[in-house]
C-alpha positions in Angstrom: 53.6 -6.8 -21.0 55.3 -10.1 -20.0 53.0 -13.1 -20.3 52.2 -15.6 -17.4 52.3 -19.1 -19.3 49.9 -20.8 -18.1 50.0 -25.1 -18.0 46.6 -26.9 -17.1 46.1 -29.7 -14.6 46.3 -32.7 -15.4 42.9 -34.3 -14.8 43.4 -38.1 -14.4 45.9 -37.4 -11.8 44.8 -35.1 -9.5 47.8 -32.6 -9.2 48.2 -29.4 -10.3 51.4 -28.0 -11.9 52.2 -25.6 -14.4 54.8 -22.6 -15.0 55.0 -18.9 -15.7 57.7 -17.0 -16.5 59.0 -16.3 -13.1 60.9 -19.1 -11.5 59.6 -21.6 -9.1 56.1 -19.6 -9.3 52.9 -21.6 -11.0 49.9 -20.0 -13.3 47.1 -22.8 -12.3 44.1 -23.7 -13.7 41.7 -24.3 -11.2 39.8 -27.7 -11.9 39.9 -30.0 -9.2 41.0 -33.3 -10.7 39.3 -36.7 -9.7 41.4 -36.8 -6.5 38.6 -34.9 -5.0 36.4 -35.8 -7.0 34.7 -38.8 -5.1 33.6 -36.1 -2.5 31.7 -34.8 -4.8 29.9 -37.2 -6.9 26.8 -36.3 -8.4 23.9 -36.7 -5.8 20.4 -37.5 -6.2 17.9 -34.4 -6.5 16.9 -32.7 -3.7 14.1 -33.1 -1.5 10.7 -31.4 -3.3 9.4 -32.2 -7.3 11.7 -32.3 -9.8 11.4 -28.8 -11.3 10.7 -26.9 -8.5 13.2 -24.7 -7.1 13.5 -25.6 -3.4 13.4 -22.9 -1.2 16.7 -22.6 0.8 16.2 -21.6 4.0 18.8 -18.8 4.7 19.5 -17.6 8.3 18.5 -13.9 9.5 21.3 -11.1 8.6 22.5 -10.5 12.6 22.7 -7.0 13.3 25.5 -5.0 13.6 27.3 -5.9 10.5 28.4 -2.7 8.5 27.5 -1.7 5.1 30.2 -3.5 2.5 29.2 -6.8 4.7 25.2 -7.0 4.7 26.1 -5.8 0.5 28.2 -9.1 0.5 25.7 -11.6 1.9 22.8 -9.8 -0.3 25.0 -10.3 -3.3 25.9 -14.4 -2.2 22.1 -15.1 -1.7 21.1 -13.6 -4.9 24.1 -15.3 -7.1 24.5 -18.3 -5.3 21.0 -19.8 -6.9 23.0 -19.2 -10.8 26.2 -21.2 -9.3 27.0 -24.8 -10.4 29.1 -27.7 -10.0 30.3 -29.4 -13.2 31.4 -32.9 -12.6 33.6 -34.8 -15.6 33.0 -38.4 -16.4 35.7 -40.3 -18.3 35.4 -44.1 -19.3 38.1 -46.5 -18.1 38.5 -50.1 -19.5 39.2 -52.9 -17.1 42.4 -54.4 -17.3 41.2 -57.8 -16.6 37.5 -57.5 -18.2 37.9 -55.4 -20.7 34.2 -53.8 -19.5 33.9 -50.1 -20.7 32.4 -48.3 -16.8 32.6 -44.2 -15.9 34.4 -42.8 -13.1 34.0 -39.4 -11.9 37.4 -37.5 -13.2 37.3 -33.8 -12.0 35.4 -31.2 -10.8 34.5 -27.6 -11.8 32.2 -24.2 -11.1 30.1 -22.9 -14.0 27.3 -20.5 -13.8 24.1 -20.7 -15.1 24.3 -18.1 -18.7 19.6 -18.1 -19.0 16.6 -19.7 -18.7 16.8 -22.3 -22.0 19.6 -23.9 -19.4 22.8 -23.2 -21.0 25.8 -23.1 -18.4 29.0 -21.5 -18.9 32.4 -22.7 -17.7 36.4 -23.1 -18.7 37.3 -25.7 -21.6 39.7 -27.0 -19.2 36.9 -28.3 -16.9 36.0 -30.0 -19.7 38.4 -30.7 -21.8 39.6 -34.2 -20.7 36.1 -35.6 -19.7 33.8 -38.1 -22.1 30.2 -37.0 -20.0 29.3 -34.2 -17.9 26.8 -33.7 -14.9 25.4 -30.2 -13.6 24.6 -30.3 -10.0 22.7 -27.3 -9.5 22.4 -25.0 -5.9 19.1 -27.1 -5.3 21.3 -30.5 -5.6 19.4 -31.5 -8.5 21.6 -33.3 -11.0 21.2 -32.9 -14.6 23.1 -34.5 -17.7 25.5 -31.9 -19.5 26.2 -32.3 -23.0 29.1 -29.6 -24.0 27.5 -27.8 -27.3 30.1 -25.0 -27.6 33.6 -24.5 -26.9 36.5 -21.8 -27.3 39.6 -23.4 -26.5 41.5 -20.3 -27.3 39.2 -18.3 -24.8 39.1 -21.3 -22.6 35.5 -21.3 -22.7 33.0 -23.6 -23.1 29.2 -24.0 -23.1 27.1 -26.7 -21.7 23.2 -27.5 -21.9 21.1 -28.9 -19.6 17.1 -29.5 -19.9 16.1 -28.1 -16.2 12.5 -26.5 -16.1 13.2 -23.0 -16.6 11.7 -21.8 -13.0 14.8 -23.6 -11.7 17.2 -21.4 -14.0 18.2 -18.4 -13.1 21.0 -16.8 -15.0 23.5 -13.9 -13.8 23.4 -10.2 -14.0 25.7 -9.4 -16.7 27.9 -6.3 -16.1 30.9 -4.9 -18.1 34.6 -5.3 -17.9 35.6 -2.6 -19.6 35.6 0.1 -17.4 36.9 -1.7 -14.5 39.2 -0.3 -11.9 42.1 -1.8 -9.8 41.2 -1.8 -6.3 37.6 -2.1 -6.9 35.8 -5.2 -4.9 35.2 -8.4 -6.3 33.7 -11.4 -5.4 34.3 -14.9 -6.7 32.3 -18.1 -5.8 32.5 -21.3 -7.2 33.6 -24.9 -5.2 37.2 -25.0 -4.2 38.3 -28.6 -3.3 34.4 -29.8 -3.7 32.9 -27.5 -1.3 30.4 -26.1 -2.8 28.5 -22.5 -2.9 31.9 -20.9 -1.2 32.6 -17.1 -1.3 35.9 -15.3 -1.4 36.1 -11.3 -1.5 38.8 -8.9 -3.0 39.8 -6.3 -5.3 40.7 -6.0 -8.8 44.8 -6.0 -8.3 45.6 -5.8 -12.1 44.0 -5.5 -15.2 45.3 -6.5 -19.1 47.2 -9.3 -17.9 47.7 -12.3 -20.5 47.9 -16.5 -20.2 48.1 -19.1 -22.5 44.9 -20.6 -23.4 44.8 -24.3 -23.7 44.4 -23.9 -27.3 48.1 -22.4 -27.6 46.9 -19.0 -28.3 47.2 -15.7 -25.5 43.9 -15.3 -23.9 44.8 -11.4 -23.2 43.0 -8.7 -21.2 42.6 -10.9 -18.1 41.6 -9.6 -14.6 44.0 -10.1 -11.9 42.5 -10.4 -8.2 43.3 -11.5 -4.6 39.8 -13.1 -3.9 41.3 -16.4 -2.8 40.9 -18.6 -6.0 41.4 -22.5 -5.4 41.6 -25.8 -7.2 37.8 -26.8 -8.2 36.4 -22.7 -8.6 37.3 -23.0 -12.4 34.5 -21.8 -14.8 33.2 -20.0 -11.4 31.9 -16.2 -11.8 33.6 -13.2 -10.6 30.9 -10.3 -9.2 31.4 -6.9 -9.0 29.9 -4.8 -5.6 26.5 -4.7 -7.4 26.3 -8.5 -8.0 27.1 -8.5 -11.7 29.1 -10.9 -13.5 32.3 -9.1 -14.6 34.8 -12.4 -15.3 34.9 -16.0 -15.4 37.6 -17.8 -13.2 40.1 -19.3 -15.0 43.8 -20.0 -12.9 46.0 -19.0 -9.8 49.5 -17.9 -10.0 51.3 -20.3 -7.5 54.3 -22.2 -6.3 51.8 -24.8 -4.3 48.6 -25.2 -6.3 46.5 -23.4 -3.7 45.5 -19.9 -3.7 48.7 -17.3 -3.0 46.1 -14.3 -3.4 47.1 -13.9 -7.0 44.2 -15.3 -9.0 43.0 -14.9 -13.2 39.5 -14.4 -14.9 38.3 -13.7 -18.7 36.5 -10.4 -18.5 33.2 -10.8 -19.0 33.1 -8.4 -22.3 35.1 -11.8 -24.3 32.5 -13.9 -22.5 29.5 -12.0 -23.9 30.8 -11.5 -26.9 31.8 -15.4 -27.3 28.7 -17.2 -25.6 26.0 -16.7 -27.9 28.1 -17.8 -31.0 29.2 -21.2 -29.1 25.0 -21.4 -28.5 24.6 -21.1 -32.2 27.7 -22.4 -34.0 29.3 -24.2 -31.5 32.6 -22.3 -32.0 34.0 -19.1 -32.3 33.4 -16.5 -35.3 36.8 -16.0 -36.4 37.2 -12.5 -38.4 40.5 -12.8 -41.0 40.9 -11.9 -44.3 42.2 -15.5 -46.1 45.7 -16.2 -45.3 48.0 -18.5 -43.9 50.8 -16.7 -42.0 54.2 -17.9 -41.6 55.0 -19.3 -38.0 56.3 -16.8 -35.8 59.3 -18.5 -34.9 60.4 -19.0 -38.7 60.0 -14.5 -38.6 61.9 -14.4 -35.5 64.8 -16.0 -37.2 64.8 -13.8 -40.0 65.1 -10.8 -37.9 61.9 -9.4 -39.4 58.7 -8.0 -37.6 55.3 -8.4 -38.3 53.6 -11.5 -40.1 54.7 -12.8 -42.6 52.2 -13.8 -45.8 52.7 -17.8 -46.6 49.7 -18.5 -48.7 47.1 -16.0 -50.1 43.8 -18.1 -50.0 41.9 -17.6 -53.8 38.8 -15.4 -53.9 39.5 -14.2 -49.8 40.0 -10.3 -49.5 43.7 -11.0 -48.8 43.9 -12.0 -53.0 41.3 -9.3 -54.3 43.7 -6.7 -51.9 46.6 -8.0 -54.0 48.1 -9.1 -51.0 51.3 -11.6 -51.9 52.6 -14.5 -50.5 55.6 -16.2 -50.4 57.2 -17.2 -53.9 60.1 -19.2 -55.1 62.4 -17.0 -58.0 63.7 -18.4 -61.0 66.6 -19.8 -59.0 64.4 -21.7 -56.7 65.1 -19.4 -53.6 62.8 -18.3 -51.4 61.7 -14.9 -51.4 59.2 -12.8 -48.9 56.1 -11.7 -50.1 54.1 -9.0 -48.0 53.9 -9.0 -44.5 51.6 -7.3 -42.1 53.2 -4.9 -39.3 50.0 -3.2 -37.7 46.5 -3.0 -38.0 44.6 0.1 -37.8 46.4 1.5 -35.1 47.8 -1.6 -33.2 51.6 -2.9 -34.1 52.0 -6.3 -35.1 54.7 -7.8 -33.6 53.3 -11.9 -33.9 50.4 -13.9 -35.3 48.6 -13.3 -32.2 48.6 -9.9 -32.2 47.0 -9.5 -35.7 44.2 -11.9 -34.5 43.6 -10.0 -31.8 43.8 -7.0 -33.3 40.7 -8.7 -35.8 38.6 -9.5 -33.4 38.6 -6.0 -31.3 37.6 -5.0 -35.0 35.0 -8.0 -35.7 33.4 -10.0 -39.1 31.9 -7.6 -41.6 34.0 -4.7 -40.5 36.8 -2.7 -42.6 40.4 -2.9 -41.6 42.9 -0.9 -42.8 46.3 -2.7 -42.5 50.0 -1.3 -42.7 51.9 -4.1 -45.5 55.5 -3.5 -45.9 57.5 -5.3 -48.5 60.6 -4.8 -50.2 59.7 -1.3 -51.2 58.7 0.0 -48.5 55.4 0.5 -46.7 51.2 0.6 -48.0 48.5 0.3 -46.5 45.4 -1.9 -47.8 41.9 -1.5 -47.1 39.6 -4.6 -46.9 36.7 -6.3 -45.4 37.4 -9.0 -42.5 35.1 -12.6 -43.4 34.2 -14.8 -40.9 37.1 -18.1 -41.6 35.9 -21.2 -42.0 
């Protein structure tokens, strides 16, 4: 499946660009930059004691509305209390000065994860900013330290210390037995304006982007609900409410929505949130070695990864698994290199990742190693890397 590259915004400047493989089409992330940002800035707490959720007074459902549209208002007023806007601080210097002062540098969506206050959103939102504010559906604002990120998931983990009678976290649903042409709805605050909701289907499913890390973030949901600069880090609802993705980019040629818009499924978001609460990164399954770049395979005209170092005592060297070595004539020669795992080919060094993680830490992975004999396959236990 052909990848959509995806290049993030540039912050400071307030201007989205990027480019996919298509010509004169953009894959977007969806942070509004600090051009915006001033409509935005975070506000004092809202009317009431600080602590106690507010209620919002919500107009009467009119009658006459069909089904699917008093199930989208009764899904809105339920979520909307779990939605938040993530505001990045950066420091500037004066010129003249020299004095160190804050200005507000971007906006994003997150969503509130549970009631110990942790907040989820894109690593993009905050991956330029020094200090971040939470301003939560009841306008209070709250200080946001960033205690987990994924920057090859582009995800990221905030805390904030709100009373937990003002948190309320999402429904989590599943992502793996999604459908295209299912509903979806996506709210988060496009160009600053808070608490907005957009409605569409699921148009495609496994689609890939580049992370911000470098690496493919892959099995991304591809929908039509109208995605926009600042809904970054937003959720994405299935027709019962539940969180099923996390809004990540738009495909465009403008920067706005063009109905073609990205998230992470929620099934990498639940699998990655709870060891960014604990470890502040991701547990990365492997088995101890360093592969050879992919583009120094490409050149050979060889598939698969290629072994470059064998790390001592890792599963790799207790497998017997061999790197690269020099002969007696100083030339180069290839070691082992792995072409699929289990039952996945590996074409690249992001393939076999992947292919570890669907597997996980403490599991048993039988790999296909080809040489130049022939083909084995190994048997060995994948360790969390360092």
């Amino acid at each position: 499946m052909r990848s959509l590259v995806l290049i993030l915004a540039a912050l400071t400047a307030g201007i989205f660009v990027g480019r996919s493989a298509a010509p004169r089409a953009e894959a977007t992330a969806t942070t509004e930059a600090g051009a915006q940002a001033g409509a935005t800035d975070p506000r004092p707490a809202a009317d009431g004691a600080p602590g106690t959720l507010t209620p919002v007074e919500r107009p009467p459902v009119p009658d006459g509305l069909d089904a699917s549209e008093q199930r989208d208002i009764a899904i809105f007023r339920e979520a909307a209390h779990s939605v938040v806007s993530i505001t990045s601080l950066a420091l500037r210097r004066d010129f003249f000065s020299r004095n160190v002062f804050e200005i507000p540098q971007g906006t994003g969506s997150g969503f509130i994860w549970d009631n110990d206050g942790h907040v989820v959103t894109n690593y993009h939102v905050i991956e330029r900013g020094n200090r971040f504010s939470v301003t939560l559906a009841d306008q209070s604002v709250w200080d946001a330290p960033v205690i987990g990120a994924a920057p090859n998931k582009d995800l990221a983990v905030l805390k904030i210390d709100a009373p937990k009678e003002v948190l309320q976290g999402l429904r989590v649903g599943g992502s793996s037995d999604l459908v295209v042409g299912q509903r979806v709805l996506a709210i988060g605050n496009p160009f600053g304006l808070d608490q907005t909701l957009t409605v569409g289907v699921v148009s495609a499913l496994g689609r890939e982007l580049q992370s911000p890390g470098g690496r493919l973030v892959r099995d991304l949901i591809q929908t039509d609900a109208a995605i926009n600069p600042g809904n970054s880090g937003g959720p994405l609802l299935d027709s019962s409410g539940r969180l099923i993705g996390v809004n990540t980019a738009i495909y465009s040629p403008s920067g706005a929505s063009a109905g073609i818009g990205f998230a992470v499924p929620v099934d990498t978001v639940a699998a990655l949130v709870p060891q960014l609460i604990e470890h502040g990164h991701p547990i990365q399954p492997g088995i101890g070695i360093v592969p050879l770049e992919d583009r120094y395979t490409r050149s050979l005209g060889i598939d698969g990864v290629v072994i470059r170092d064998v790390d001592p005592g890792s599963p790799a060297d207790r497998a017997g698994l061999r790197s690269l070595r020099t002969d007696s004539r100083g030339r180069i020669r290839l070691g082992d290199r792995i072409v699929q795992v289990e039952d996945t080919p590996v074409k690249s060094t992001d393939d076999m990742i992947y292919a570890f993680e669907r597997v996980g830490v403490g599991q048993r992975v039988t790999l296909t190693v080809a040489d130049e004999a022939g083909q084995r396959q190994v048997e060995l236990e994948l360790v969390a890397l360092e």
